[in-house]
Structures are given as C-alpha cells and as structure tokens.
N, C-alpha and C positions, 0 to 999 in steps of 0.2 A: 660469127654464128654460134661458135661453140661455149661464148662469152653468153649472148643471150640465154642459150640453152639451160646453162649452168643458173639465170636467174629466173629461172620459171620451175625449177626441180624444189618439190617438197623437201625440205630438213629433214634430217636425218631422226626416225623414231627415239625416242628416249627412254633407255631401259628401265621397266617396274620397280618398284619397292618392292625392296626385302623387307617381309615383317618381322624378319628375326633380326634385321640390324637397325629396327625403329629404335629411336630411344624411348624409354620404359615412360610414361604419364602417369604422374602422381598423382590423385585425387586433393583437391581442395582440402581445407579444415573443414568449412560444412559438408561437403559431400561426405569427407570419415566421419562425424559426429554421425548424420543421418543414419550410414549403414552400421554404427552399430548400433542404434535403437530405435530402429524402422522394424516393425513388428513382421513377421514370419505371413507369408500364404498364407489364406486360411483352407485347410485343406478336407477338400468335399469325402465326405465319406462315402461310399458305393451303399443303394440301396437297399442290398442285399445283407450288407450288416449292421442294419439298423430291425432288432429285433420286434416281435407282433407288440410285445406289452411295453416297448420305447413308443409304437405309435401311439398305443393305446392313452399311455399317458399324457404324451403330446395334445391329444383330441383333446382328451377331457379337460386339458389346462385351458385350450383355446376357449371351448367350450364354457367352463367358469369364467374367464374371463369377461366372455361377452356376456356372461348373462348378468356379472356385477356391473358392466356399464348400462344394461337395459334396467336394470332395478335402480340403479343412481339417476336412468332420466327418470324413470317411472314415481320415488319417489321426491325428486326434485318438482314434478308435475304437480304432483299432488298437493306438494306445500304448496305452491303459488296458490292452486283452487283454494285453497282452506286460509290462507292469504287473504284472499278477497271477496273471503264470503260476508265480512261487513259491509265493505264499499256495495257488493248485490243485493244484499239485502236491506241496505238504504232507500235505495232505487225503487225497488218494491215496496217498502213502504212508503214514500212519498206518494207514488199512485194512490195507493190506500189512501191516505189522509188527502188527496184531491176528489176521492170518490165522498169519502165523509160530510166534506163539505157541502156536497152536490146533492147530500139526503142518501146517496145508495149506501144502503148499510149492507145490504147483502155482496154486492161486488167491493166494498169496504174488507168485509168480514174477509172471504176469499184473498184478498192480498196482502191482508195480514198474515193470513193463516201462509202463504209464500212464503212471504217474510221471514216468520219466524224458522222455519223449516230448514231455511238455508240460512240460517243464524239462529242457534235457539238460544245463545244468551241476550237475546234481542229485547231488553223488558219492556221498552215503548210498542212494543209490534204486541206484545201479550195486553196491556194496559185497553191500546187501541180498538184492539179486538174485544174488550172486555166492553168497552163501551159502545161498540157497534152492537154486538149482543144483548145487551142491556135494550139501548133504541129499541129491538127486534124482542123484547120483552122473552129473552132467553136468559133467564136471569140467574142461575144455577152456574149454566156454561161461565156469562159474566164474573161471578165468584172465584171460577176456578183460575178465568184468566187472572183476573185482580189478584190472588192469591201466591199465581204462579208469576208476575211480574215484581213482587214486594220480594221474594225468592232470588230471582235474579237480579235486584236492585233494592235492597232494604230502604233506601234514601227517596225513593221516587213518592214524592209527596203526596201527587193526584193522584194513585193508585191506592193509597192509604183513602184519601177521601171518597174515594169511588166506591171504597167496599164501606165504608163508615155509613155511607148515604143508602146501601142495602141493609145493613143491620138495623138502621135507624126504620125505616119503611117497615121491617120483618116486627119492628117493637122489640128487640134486642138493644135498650136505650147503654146498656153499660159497656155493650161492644161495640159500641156506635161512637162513644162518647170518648173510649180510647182511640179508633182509629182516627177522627178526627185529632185529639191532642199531640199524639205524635205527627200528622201531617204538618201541623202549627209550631213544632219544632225542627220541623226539618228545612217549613219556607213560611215565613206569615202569608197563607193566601187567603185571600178574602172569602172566598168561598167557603174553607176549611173554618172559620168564626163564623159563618153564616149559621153552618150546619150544625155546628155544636151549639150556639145561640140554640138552636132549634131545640134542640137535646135540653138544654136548661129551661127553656120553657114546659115542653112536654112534663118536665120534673116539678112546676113551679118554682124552680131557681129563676124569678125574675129579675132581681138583681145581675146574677152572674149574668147572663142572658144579654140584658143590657150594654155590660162589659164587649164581650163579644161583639156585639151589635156594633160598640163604636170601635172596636178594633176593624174590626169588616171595611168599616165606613171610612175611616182611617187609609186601609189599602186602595180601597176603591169610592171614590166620592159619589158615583153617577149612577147605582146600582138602585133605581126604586123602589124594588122590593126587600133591602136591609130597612129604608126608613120605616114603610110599612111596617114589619117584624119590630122595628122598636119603639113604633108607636101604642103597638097593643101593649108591649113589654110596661111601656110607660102608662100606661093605662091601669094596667094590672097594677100596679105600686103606686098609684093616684094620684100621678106625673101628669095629666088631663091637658095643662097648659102646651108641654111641652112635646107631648102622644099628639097635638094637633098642628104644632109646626113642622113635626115628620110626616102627615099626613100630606100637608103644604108640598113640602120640598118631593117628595114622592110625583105628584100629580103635574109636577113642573116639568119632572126630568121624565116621566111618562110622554107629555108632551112634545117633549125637548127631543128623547130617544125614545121613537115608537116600538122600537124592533124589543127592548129590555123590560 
C-alpha cells in the first residue's frame, strides 16, 4: 500500500533560479553592431515649450508649402490647355470649312472666328474667314483678315492671292500684280497666273498675259475660262487662228465640266 502511495505522490517542487547565479548572455556581433548605431528615441517635446512664434512659423511653412503644390497643379493645368489649343482649334475649323462648303458663310464666318480665338496663330482660320467675308461682300473685314493671315504665315500663298484679286477689283493694278507675283513664288497655282494674266491684260501686256495664261493652263488643263482669257489675249496680238482653238477647247470642257 504504502508502495502504491509513494507512486501516486507529486515530485518533489524544484527550486527557482537565482538570477544572480545566471551566467551573464553576451549579445551577438549583430546585435552589438545595431546597439551602437541604432539611432536614439526620438524625444517628444511637451507642448508647452514649443513657443507662439515656433507655431507661427510652422503654419506658414505648411501653409507655403501647399500653396507651391496648388500653383504647380494650376500651372501644369494650364500648360496642357494652351497644349491643345491647336488640336481645338482644328476641330473648329474643320466645321467651318464643312459650313463653306454648304454655301453657309455666316455660320462659316462664326467658326472661324472660334477658331482663331482659341488659336490666334491660326493663319488658315483668318484666310478662311477672309473669304467667307468676302462671299458676304464684307470686303474691308476680308482685307483685314487676308492681311492678318499673310502676318501670321508670310508663305500662305492663297492669302496673297485673295488680297491680290481685291486690289485688282479696287483698280490698284500694281498692288494687285505684286501680291499675285509673290503667291507664284511661293506655289505655281493656276489661279495666282490666272489673275495676274488678268493684271497684264488690263495693262495691255498681251504678250505677258499670254505667258501667264499658259502657265495657268499648264497647272491646270480643264479650267475653261483660262482658254477663254487667252483667246482674247490671242486676239489682241492677231493670233485669230489660234484665239479660236481656245475658244474650241473652252466650250468642250464647259460641256465636259458644267459646274467650271
């Protein structure tokens, strides 16, 4: 019994650790590296010795701060708009020149006049306009446009011929007969030797005129009314034979193209 007893009795408690007879735990190499260059608390200062004109300064940096990041989206914003005021003002012109087409010169006029607004180096959007104005027998305004287009594009050929073909109309034959020349250096267009043909005539330069004529005819083959113009031309210099084969070829392609 007292055999059993003895194996049913809990072990004897096992006395605590001394932490004074621990042996001592050295830290690793890393853990010494860490503690000596493992940076300090940082240690919060009481709000009460943080003086009025620390806050003060505080604010106002925040305060700058934010306001250089509102001004860097503000004018980041703005470049992009001023970015894509070509690409906008394409768009609107395009409407314009499908109004043109459709005879509206006044809703022409108006989308130009968009146009340029939000692009004013826009020299086709001034041109355009000069020539819907013109249609509209505003012919001053036209001028200015034309004027203001050759400005912002010296090379724009049509815009030389546009105003050429007002001077010419006003009987201003010698500023009519430059703005044509320089259009004919900039692009041989058949119109631009049309008009000045025309200029040499009004002068009695029949010869030169001539010239013109078949440079004209040259650009453009199917224009009936150059042959006309160099039939009189031919007429005038008593070319008779050949003033009535332009006549011919004229009433063919009248035929041919009713619309010209």
């Amino acid at each position: 019994m007292k055999r059993f007893w003895n194996s049913l009795k809990p072990p004897p408690a096992v006395p605590g650790r001394n932490p004074e007879r621990e042996p001592a735990m050295h830290p690793s190499g890393l853990q010494r590296l860490w503690n000596a260059i493992k940076p300090p608390p940082p240690v919060e200062l009481p709000s009460e010795t943080i003086s009025p004109e620390m806050r003060l300064r505080r604010r106002r940096l925040l305060q700058g701060a934010a306001a250089l990041v509102v001004m860097g989206g503000l004018a980041w914003g703005v470049h992009q708009y001023i970015a894509s005021a070509p690409m906008r003002s394409e768009k609107v012109f395009q409407e314009g020149m499908q109004l043109m087409g459709a005879g509206d010169f006044k809703g022409a006029d108006e989308r130009f006049t968009e146009a340029v607004s939000i692009w004013p180096r826009q020299a086709a959007g001034y041109l355009q306009r000069g020539l819907a104005r013109r249609s509209m027998n505003q012919v001053d305004a036209a001028v200015a446009d034309f004027e203001r287009a050759i400005g912002e594009d010296s090379n724009l050929g049509p815009a030389h011929t546009a105003l050429g073909k007002i001077y010419r109309e006003r009987g201003d034959l010698t500023r009519a007969m430059n703005e044509f020349t320089v259009a004919i250096g900039l692009n041989a267009d058949a119109d631009a030797f049309y008009q000045r043909g025309q200029v040499h005539e009004s002068l009695g330069q029949h010869e030169q005129a001539i010239q013109d004529y078949d440079a004209a005819i040259h650009e453009q083959t199917d224009a009936p009314y150059v042959y006309r113009a160099r039939a009189m031309a031919r007429d005038a210099m008593g070319d008779h034979d050949d003033a009535e084969k332009d006549r011919r070829t004229a009433d063919h392609l009248e035929i041919q193209y009713p619309q010209r």
